[in-house]
C-alpha positions as CSV (number, residue, x, y, z in Angstrom):
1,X,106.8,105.5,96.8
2,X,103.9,106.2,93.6
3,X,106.3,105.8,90.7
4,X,104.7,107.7,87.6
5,X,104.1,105.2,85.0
6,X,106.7,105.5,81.8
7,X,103.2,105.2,78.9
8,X,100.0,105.9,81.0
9,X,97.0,104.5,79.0
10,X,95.2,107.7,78.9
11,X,91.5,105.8,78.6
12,X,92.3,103.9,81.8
13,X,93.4,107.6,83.7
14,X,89.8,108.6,82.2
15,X,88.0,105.7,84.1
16,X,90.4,106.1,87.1
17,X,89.2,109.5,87.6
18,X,85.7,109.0,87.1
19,X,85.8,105.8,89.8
20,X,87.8,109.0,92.3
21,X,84.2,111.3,91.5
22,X,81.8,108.9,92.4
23,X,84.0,108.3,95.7
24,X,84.0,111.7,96.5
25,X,80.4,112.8,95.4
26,X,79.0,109.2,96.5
27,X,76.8,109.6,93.7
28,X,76.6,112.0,90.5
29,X,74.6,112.8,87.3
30,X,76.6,112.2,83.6
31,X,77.0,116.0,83.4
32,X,78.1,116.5,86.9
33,X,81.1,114.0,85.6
34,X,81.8,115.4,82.5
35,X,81.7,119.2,83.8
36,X,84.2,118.4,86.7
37,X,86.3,116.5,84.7
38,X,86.2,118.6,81.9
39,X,85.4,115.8,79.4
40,X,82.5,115.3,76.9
41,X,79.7,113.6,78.0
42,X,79.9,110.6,75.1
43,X,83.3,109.8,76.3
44,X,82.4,109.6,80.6
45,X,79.1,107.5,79.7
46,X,81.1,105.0,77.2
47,X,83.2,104.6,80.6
48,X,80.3,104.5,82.4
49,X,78.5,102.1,80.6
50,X,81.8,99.8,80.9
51,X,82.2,100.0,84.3
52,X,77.9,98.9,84.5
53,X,78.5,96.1,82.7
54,X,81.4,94.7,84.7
55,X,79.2,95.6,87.8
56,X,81.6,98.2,89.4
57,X,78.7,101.1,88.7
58,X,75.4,100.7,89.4
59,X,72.8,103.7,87.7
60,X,69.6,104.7,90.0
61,X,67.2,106.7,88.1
62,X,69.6,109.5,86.3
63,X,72.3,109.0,89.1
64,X,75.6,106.8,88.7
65,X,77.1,105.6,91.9
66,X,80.1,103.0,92.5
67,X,78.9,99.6,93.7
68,X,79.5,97.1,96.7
69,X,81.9,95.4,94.4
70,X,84.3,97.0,95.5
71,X,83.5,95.9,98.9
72,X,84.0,93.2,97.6
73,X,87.4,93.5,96.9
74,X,88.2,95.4,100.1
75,X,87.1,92.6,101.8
76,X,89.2,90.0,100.4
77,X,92.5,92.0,100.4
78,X,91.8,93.0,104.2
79,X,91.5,89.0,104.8
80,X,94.9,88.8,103.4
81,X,96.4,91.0,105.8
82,X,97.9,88.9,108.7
83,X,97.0,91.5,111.7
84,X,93.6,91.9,110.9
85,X,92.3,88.4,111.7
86,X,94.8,88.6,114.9
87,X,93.7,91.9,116.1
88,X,90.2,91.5,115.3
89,X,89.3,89.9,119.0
90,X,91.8,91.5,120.9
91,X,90.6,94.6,120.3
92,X,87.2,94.4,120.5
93,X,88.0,93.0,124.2
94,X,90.0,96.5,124.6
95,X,87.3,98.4,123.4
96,X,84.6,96.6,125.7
97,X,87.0,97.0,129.0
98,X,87.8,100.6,128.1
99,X,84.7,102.4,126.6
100,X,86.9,103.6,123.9
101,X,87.3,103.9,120.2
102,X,89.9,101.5,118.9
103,X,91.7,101.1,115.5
104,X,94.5,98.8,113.7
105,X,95.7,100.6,110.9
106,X,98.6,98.8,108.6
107,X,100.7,101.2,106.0
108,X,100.9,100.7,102.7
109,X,102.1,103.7,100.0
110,X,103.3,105.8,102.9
111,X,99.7,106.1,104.3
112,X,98.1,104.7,107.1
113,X,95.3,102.2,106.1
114,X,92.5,101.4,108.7
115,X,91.4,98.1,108.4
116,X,89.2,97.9,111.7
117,X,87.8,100.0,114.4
118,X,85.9,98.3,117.8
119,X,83.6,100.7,119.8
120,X,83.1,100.5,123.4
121,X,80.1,102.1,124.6
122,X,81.6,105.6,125.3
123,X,83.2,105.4,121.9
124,X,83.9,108.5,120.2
125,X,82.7,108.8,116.5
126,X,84.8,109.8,114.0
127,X,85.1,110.1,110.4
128,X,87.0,106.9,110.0
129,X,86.2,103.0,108.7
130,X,87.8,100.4,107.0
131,X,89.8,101.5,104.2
132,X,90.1,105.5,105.4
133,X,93.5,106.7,104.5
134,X,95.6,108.5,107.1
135,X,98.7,110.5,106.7
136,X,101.4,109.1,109.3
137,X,102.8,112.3,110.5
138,X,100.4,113.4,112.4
139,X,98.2,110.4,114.5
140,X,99.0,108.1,117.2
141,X,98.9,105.1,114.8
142,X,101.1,106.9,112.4
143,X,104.0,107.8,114.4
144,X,103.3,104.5,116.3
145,X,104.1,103.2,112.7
146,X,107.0,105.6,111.1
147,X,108.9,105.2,114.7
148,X,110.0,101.7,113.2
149,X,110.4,102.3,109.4
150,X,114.3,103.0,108.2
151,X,114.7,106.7,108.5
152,X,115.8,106.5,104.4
153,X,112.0,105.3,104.1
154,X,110.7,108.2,106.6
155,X,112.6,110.8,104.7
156,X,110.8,109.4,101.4
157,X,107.5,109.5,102.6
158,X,108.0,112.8,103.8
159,X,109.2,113.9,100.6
160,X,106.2,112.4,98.4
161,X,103.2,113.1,101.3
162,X,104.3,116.0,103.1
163,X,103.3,116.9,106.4
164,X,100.4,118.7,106.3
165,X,98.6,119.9,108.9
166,X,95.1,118.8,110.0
167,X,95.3,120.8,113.3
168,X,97.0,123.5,114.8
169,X,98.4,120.4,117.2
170,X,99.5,118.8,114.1
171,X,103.8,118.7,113.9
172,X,104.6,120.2,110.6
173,X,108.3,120.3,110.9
174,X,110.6,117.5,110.3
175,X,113.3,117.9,113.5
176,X,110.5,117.6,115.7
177,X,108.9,114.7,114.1
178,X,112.0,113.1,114.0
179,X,112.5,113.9,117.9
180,X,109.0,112.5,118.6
181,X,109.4,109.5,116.6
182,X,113.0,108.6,118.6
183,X,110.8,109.1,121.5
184,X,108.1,106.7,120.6
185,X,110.7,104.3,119.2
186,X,112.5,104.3,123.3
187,X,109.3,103.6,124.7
188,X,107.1,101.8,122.7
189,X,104.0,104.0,122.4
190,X,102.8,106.6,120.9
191,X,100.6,109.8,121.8
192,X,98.3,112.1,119.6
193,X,97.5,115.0,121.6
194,X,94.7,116.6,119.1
195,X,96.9,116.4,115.8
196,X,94.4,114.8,113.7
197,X,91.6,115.6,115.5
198,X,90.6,118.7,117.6
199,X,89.3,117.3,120.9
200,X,90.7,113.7,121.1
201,X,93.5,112.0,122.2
202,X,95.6,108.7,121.8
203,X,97.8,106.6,122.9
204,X,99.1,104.3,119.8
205,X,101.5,100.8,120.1
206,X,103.0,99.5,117.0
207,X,102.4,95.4,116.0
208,X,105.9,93.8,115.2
209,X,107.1,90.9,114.2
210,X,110.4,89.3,116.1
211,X,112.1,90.4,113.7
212,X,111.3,94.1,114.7
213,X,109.8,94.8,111.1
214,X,106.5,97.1,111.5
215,X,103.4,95.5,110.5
216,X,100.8,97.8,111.8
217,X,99.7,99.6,114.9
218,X,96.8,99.8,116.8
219,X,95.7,103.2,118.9
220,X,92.8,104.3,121.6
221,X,91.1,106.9,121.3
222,X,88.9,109.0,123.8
223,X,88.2,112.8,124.4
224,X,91.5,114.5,125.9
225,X,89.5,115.2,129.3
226,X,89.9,111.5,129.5
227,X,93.9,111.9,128.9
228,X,94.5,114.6,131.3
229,X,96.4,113.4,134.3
230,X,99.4,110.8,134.1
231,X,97.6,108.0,136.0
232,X,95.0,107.8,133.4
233,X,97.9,107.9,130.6
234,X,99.4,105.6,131.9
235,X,96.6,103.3,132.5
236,X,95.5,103.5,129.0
237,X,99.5,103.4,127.8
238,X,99.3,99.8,129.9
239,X,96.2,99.0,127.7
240,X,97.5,99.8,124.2
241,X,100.8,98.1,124.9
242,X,99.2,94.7,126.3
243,X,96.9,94.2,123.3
244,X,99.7,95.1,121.0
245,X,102.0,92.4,122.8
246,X,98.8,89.9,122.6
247,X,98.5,90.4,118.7
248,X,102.0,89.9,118.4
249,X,101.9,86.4,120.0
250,X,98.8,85.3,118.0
251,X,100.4,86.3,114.9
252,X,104.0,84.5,115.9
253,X,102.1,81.5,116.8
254,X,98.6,81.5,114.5
């Protein structure tokens, strides 16, 4: 859980929420800073000017705009990650035999955090890449995930992140999350029926270790016409659950 820090340095909030504008906006003028933030304009471009000198901003004509460094540092933190270079192969094999979309998420501050996505050639396209944030509640991967997490840490994500809803499919209350997630946990999958995304389905399968601790998950995703009988369910179940079990062995014996 985010514990709030006991003396926050007030000028590095000021840069933290200037780097979170120039995320959202993708790019942004001096003024359109200041006015949202409701600072001066001396005090954004001091923190501005900082950030272009250690190469995190990069200014194009009157525009400021966050640069690949931070790329950069996605990059090596996702090598670090022990599922992502075991995945990696594995899934773009699923996603070649299947046609499908296909993530590997890992969790980290009670989010979901994708670190790679495969595309076969009927892929879906989504709003999603490598580093998109997902609430847990309410996806495949997520529950796939929060199935095998110590209900005391369920309850405190719940408690810090809610469980908002992103459809009208989305579960919003906590008995039946917890239901579903005793489900999932009994047969080692999990299904999305349009709770994140109107229109799409998956089936999800955690990545454990032997020790049964949760590492990650990965999911497939296609449009829920593709998900609508139990033979193709359960064909695409088999799927999810042999690449998960392949990862698993790669990462035991890598």
């Amino acid at each position: 859980m985010t514990t709030p820090a006991n003396h926050p340095i007030k000028s590095l909030e000021k840069t933290v929420a200037i780097i979170d504008v120039l995320k959202r906006r993708r790019s942004a003028h001096l003024r359109e800073v200041a006015d949202e933030l409701e600072l001066n304009k001396s005090t954004v471009h001091n923190h501005l000017a900082t950030l272009r000198e250690h190469e995190y901003v990069v200014k194009e004509g009157e525009e400021y705009r966050l640069s690949l460094q931070f790329l950069h540092i996605g990059g090596v933190l996702r090598n670090e990650v022990d599922i992502y270079d075991a995945a990696k192969t594995p899934l773009d094999q699923l996603a070649e035999d299947t046609g499908a979309l296909v993530t590997l998420a890992t969790h980290e501050r009670g989010l979901g955090i994708v670190l790679y996505r495969a595309k076969g050639d009927d892929a879906v396209e989504i709003d999603t890449h490598a580093g998109t944030q997902l609430t847990l509640h309410n996806s495949g991967l997520g529950k796939a995930i929060l199935a095998h997490l110590p209900r005391a840490r369920v309850e405190g994500i719940i408690d810090e992140r809610g469980l908002p809803a992103s459809t009208e499919n989305s579960i919003t209350d906590e008995e039946t999350l917890y239901e579903e997630l005793d489900a999932v946990e009994e047969q080692g999958y999990a299904f999305d029926d349009e709770e994140n995304w109107r229109g799409l389905r998956c089936v999800a399968a955690p990545i454990l270790t032997d020790e049964g601790t949760v590492q990650g998950a990965i999911s497939l995703s296609v449009p829920k016409s593709q998900l609508a009988t139990e033979a193709e369910r359960q064909a695409y179940v088999d799927d999810i659950k042999n690449a998960a079990n392949l990862i698993e062995l790669r990462i035991a014996y890598s």
